[in-house]
N, C-alpha and C positions, 0 to 999 in steps of 0.2 A: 960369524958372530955367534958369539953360543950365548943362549937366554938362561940368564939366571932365574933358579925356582925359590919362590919362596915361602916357607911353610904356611904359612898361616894368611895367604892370599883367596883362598879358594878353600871351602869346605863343604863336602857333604849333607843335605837336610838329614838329623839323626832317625835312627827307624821307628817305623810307629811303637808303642809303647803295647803290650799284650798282657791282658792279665786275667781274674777272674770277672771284675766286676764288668772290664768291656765286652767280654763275652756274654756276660747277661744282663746286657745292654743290650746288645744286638737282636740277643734270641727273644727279647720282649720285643723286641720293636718288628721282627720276622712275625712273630705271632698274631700281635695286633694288625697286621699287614690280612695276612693269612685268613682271621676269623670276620675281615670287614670285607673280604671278596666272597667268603662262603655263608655271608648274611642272606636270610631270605628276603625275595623282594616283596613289598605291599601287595597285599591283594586287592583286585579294580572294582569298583564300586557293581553290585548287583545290580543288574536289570532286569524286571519283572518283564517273563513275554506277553506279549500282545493278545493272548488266548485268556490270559489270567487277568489282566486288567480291566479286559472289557467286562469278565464276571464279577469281577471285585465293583466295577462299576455301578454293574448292573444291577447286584445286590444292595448297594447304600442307596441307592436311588429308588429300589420297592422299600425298602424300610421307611424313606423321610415320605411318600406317597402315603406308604400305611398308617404314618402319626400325623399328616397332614388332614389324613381324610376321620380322622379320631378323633383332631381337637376341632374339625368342622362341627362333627357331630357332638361333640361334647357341648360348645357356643349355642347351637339349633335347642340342646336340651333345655340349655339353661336361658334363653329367651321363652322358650314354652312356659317355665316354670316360672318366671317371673309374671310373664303376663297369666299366669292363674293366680298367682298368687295377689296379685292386684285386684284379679277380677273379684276373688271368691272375700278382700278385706273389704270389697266395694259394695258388695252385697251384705255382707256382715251390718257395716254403716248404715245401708238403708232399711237395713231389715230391724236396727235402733231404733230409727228415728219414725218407721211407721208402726212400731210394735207403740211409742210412749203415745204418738197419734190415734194409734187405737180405743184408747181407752178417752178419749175426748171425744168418738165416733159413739161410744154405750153411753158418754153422758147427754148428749145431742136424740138418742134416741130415746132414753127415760126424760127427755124434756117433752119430747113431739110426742111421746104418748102421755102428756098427763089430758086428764080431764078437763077441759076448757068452763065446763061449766061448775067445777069444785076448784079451780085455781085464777088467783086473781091477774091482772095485768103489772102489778107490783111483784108480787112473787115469779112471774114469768121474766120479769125484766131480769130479776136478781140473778134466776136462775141461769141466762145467760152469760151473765156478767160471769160467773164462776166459772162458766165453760171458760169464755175465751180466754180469762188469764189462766186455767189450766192447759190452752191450748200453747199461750206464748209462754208458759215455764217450758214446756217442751220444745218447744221449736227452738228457744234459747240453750238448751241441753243439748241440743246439737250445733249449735255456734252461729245459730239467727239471732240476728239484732235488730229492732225495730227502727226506724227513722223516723221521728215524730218533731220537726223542726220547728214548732210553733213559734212566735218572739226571737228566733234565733236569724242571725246572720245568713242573707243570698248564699248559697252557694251552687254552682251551675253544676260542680262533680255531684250531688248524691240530690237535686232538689231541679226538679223541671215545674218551669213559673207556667200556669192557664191563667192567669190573670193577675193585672195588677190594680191597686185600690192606691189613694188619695192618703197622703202620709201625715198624721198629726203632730208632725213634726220635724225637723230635719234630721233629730238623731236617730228616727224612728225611718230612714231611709236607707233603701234595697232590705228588709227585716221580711221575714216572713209573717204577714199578718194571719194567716191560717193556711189549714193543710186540709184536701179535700181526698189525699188519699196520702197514707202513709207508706214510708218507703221500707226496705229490705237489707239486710246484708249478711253476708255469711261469710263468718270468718274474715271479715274486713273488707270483703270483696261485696258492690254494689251487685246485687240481683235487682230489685228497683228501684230507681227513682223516687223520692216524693213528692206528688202534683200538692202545690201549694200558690196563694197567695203571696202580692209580693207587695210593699209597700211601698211608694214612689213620689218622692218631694217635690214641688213645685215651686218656684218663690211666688208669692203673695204680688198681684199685678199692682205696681208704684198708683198711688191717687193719685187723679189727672188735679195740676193746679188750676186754681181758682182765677177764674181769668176777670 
């Protein structure tokens, strides 16, 4: 039996196609091939030897020692200076307040020397009287304040009671009826006390009735 052919049953794939641009198609894509194999590779991270670290070490470590032991000494300075500076405004302050004392010391003296038998007991009295309130402008000039509570309200902070006395009246209870020593303060702060008198109510004992 003979097989019949038939043209058009069977055909050849036609040949690749060749031209200019597939050729430099190719020779780019060769290249790019070419210059990604003859890339250099990353260089690996440095590592400092062991000889050089421990200097470099050793070195930060006297320098933060040498600013340690700086700002010690700088702190020491500046304590010292403070506490002078304290001491020498503290002496300044008393050397105020006995310099205006002073001069209530020359008038204490031109009293005790006057003549007894050419000055009276009136003029001696006055004469004091002048000292001491030149003595308490001064003492006030440095921030003394007298405490002198007469007729004034108990009060246990600035006034220690020696005694108490019979109150002539109810409103006139816990009042300071007198002061046997006057008190102090400086700058608001109690230096002492004022011993005083203290007034204290009693009620009046009911009359017994008349039986």
């Amino acid at each position: 039996m003979v097989r019949k052919h038939h043209p058009h049953a069977a055909q050849s794939a036609p040949p690749a196609e060749s031209g200019p641009e597939t050729d430099a198609a190719a020779a780019a894509a060769a290249a790019e091939a070419a210059s990604a194999s003859e890339a250099p590779a990353e260089p690996a991270a440095l590592i400092e030897p062991a000889p050089e670290a421990l200097r470099r070490l050793e070195e930060e470590a006297a320098e933060w020692r040498d600013r340690c032991l700086r700002a010690a000494a700088d702190l020491e300075n500046f304590k010292k200076r403070a506490l002078r500076e304290r001491t020498d405004a503290a002496q300044r302050a008393q050397g105020e307040i006995i310099a205006r004392v002073l001069d209530v010391v020359d008038d204490l003296a031109r009293v005790a020397g006057l003549d007894p038998a050419q000055t009276s007991a009136q003029a001696l009295h006055e004469g004091m009287g002048l000292v001491e309130k030149k003595l308490l402008k001064a003492l006030e000039g440095a921030g003394v304040e007298r405490v002198d509570p007469a007729g004034q309200p108990f009060d246990p902070n600035l006034h220690e009671a020696v005694m108490t006395m019979p109150a002539p009246s109810p409103e006139a209870d816990h009042t300071v009826s007198s002061v046997f020593q006057p008190g102090y303060r400086l700058n608001g702060t109690l230096l002492r006390a004022a011993r005083v008198a203290v007034y204290t109510w009693t009620e009046p004992a009911a009359p017994e009735a008349a039986q």
